[in-house]
Legacy VTK file of the C-alpha trace (Angstrom):
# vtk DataFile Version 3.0
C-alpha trace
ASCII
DATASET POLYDATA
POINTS 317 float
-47.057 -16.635 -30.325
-45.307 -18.369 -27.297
-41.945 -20.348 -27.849
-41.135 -23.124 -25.393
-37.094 -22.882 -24.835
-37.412 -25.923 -22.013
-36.636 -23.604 -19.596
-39.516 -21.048 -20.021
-42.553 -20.028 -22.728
-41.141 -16.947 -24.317
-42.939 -14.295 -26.627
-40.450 -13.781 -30.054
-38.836 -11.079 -29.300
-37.710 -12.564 -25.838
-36.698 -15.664 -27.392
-34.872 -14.090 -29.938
-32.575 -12.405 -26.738
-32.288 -15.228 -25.032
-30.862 -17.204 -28.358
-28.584 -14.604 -28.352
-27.285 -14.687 -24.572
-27.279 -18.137 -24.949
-24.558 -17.813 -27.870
-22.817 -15.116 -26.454
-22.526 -17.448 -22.936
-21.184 -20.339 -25.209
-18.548 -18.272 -26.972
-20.211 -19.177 -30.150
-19.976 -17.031 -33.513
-23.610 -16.927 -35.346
-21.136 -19.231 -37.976
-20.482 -21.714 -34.999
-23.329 -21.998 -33.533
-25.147 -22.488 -36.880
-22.855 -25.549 -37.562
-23.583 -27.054 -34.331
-27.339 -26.776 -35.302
-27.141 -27.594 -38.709
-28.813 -24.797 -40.154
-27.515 -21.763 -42.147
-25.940 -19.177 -40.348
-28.958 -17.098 -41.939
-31.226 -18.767 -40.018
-29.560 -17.752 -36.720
-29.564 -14.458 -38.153
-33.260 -14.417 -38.247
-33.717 -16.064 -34.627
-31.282 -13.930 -33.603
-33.204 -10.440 -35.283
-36.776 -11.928 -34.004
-37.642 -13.861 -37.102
-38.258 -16.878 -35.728
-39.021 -19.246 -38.653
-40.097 -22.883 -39.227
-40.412 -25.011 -35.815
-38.207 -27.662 -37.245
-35.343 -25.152 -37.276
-35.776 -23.466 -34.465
-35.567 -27.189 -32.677
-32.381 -27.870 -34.456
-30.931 -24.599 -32.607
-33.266 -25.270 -29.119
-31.373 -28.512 -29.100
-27.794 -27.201 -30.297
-27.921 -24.961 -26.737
-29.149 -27.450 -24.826
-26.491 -29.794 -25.531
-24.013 -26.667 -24.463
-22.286 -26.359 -21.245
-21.691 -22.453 -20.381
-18.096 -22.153 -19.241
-17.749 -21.099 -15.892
-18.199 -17.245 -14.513
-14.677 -15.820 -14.504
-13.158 -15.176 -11.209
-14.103 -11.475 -9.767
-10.982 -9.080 -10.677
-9.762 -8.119 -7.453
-7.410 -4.955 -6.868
-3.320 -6.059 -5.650
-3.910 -4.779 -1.715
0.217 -3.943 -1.017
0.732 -4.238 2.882
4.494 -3.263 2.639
5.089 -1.121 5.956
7.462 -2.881 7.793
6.834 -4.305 11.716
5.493 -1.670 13.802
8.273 -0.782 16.746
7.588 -2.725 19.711
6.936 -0.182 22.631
6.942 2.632 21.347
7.041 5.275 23.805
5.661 9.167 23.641
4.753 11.801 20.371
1.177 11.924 21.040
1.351 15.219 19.357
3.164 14.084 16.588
0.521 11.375 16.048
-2.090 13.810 16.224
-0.614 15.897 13.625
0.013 13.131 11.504
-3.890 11.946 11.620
-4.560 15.817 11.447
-2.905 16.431 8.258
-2.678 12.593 6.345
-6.272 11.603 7.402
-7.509 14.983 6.159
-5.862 14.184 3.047
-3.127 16.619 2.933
-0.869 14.759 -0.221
2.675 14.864 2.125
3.515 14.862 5.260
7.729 15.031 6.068
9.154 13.785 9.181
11.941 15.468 9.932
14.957 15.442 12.629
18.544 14.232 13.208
19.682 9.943 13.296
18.188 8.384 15.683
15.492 10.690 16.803
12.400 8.094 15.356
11.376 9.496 12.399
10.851 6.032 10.805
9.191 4.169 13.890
6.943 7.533 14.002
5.775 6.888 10.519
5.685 3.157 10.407
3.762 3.448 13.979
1.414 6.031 12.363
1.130 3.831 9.601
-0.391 0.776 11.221
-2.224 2.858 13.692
-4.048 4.323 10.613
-4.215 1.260 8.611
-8.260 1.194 8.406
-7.962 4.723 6.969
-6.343 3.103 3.663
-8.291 0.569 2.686
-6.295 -0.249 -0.751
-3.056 -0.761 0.943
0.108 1.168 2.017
3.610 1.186 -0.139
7.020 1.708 1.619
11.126 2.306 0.188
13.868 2.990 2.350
15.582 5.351 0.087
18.158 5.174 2.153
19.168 9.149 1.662
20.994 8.895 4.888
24.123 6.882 3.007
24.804 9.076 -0.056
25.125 6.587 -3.071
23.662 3.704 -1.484
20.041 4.104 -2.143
18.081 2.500 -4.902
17.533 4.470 -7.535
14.104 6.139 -8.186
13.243 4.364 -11.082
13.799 0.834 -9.830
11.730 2.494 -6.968
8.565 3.206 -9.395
9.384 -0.558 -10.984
8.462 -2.272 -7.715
5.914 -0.040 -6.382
4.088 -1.220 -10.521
5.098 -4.625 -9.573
3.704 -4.863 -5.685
0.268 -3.072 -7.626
0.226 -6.166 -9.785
1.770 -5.132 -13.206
3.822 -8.153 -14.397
7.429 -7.533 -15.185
6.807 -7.811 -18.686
5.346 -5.348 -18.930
6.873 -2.794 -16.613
7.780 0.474 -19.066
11.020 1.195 -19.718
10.939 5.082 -19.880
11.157 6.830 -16.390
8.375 9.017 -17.215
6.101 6.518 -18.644
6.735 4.304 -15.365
5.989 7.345 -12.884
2.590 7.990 -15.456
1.319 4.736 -14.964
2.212 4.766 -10.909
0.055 7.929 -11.143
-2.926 5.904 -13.280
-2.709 2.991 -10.742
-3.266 4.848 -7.735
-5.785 7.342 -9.381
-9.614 6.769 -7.329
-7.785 4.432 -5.040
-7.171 5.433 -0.760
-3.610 4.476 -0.098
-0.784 5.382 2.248
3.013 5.840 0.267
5.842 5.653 2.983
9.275 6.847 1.919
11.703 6.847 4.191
15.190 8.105 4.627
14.338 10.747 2.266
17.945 12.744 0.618
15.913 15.345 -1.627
12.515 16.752 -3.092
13.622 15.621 -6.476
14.567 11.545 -5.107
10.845 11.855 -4.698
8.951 13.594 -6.850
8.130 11.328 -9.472
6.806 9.053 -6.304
4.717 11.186 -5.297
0.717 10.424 -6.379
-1.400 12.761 -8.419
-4.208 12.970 -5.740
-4.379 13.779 -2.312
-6.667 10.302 -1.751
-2.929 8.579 -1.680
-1.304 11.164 0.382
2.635 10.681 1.630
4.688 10.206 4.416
8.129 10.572 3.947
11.146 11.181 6.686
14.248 12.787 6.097
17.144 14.652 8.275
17.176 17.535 6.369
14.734 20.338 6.187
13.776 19.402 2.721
12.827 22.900 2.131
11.897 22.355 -1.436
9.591 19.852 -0.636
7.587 22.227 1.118
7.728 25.189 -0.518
7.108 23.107 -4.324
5.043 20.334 -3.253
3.373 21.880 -0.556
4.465 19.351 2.400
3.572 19.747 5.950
6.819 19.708 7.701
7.101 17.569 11.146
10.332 18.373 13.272
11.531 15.850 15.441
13.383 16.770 18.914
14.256 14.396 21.965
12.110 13.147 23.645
10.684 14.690 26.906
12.117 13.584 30.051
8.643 11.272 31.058
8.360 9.621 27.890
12.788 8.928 27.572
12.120 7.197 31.141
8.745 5.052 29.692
10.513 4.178 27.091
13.745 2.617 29.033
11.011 1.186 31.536
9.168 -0.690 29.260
12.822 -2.232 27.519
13.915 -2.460 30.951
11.527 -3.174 33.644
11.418 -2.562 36.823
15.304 -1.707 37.318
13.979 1.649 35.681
11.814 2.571 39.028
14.283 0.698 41.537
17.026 3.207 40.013
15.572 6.223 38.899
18.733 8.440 39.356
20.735 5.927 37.097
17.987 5.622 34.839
17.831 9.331 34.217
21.207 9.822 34.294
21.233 6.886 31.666
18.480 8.826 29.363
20.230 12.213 29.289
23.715 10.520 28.440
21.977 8.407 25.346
19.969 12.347 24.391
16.609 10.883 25.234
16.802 9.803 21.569
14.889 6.408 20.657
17.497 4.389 19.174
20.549 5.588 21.714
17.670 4.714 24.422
17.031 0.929 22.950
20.833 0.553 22.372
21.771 1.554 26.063
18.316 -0.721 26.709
19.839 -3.652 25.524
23.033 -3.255 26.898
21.417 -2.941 30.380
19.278 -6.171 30.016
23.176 -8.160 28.632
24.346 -6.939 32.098
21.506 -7.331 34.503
23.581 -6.970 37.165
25.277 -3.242 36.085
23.739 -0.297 37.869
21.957 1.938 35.046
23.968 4.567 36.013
27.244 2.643 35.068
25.535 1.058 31.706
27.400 2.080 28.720
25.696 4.938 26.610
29.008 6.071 24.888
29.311 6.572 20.844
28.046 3.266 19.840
24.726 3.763 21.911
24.424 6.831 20.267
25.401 5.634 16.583
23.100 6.917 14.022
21.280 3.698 12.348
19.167 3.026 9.553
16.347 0.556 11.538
13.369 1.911 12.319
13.932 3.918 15.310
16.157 6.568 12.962
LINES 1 318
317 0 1 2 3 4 5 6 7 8 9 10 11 12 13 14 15 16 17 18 19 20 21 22 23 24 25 26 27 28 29 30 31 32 33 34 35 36 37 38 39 40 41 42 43 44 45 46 47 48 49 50 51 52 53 54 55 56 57 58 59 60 61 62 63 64 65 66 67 68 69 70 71 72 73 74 75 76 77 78 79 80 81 82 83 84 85 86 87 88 89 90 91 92 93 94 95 96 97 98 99 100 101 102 103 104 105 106 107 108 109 110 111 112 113 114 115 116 117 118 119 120 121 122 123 124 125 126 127 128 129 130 131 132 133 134 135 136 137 138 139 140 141 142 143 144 145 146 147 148 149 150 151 152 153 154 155 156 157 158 159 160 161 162 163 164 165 166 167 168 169 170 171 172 173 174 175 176 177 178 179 180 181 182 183 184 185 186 187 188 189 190 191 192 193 194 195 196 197 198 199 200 201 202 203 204 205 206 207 208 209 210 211 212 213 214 215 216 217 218 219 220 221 222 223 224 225 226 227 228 229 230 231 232 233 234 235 236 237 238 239 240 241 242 243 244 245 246 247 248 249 250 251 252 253 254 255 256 257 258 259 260 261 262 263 264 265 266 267 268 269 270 271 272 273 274 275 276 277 278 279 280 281 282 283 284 285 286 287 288 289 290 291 292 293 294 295 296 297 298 299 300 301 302 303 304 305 306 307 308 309 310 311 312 313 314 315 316
């Protein structure tokens, strides 16, 4: 036997589910809805189980959910994307084969990647260049902390770490855990099935980072550091990067495109200028910058002394 809902002619058995979704849509209880209807709640139970009943009641109820207004769909749930590397560098100059390592090793899904060499050399603006360059690779986001291992006792501590990587993946303060373990377990939960890139930077030691580190390879980190970190490698099976000068060519790009053209007009100066700053990056944009306050200075008499060549924490060290 058909049943007419307004809608559509139903047999009893789909009638009886769409009385149900109907409910269920409202937010009603069987008790709830039956007092909107006036009936007894065991006559929803019977609607509800196929037993359709008398047409009178089965009105009552046809005109209870009429006179309902579903509540709106809730809004899709949509995964906290964190976008936390800082500004790429502008210019930056040279380590193709760094960057093919990097995409070698990182966007193979190796779990961690160290970049490694002495202040100034570019570990950070290496990884924060890599970083954006592989952005598309990481579709759920990227996480960064300067640790700040450079400065001993100035860097935050690990667990206030974990606390705002939770909070930047959208766990509200409240209900951050307090235990160190219990915040590193649900960092490890969050990032489980997701593709992210974790940047720490200014790494002091394998154990500052451990309980950072993800428990899949699908989040794999970068991390730079000036020591050797040999722990690191040997424990957690990083794939060590060292940093070095940079060659002659690339020193001389590099002051060219800070420069301009005085770079070509002077090229003596200018390499006598890159070999006096190292060819390091951040002696290189320090002696850079000096050159462009005093446009008029040869490059060969431009000032690449000990505060040129002062180790920094931006993101050229």
């Amino acid at each position: 036997m058909p049943f007419d809902t307004g809608e559509s002619v139903l047999g009893a058995e789909a009638f009886a589910s769409w009385v149900r979704s109907r409910r269920a849509a409202a937010l009603l209880t069987q008790e709830e809805l039956a007092a909107l209807a006036a009936v007894s709640v065991r006559t929803i139970r019977n609607l509800e189980a196929g037993r359709v009943g008398r047409a009178h009641t089965r009105r009552l109820v046809l005109m209870a959910l009429a006179d309902l207004t579903p509540p709106p769909p809730a809004a899709p749930a949509h995964d906290v994307v964190p976008a936390q590397l800082p500004p790429d560098v502008p210019a930056f100059t040279g380590r193709d084969t760094e960057l093919r390592a990097l995409d070698g090793h990182l966007a193979a899904a190796t779990a961690i990647c160290l970049v490694s060499g002495p202040a100034g050399v570019g570990k950070t603006a290496l990884a924060v260049h890599w970083g954006h360059r592989a952005g598309d690779a990481f579709p759920d986001g990227q996480l960064y902390a300067d640790l700040r291992g450079s400065v001993p006792g100035t860097g935050p501590a690990t667990t206030d770490v974990l606390a705002a990587f939770l909070r930047a993946l959208g766990v509200p303060g409240d209900d951050l855990p307090q235990a160190p373990d219990e915040r590193a377990a649900r960092y490890r939960t969050l990032l489980a099935g997701r593709r992210m890139l974790v940047v720490l930077d200014d790494v002091a030691s394998a154990d500052q980072i451990r309980p950072l580190l993800p428990g899949t390879p699908r989040c794999p980190v970068l991390a730079t550091g000036r020591g050797r970190l040999a722990d690191l490698v040997a424990r957690d099976g990083a794939h060590r990067i060292g940093l070095g000068p940079l060659p002659a060519g690339d020193a001389l790009r590099l002051l060219h495109a800070l420069v301009g053209d005085r770079v070509a007009a002077d090229s003596l100066g200018a390499t006598a200028l890159a070999e006096r700053c190292g060819r390091l990056p951040l002696p290189l944009r320090a002696a850079a910058e000096a050159a462009l306050t005093h446009p008029a200075l040869p490059l060969s008499a431009v000032f690449a002394g000990p505060a040129a060549a002062l180790p920094g924490t931006g993101p050229q060290g």
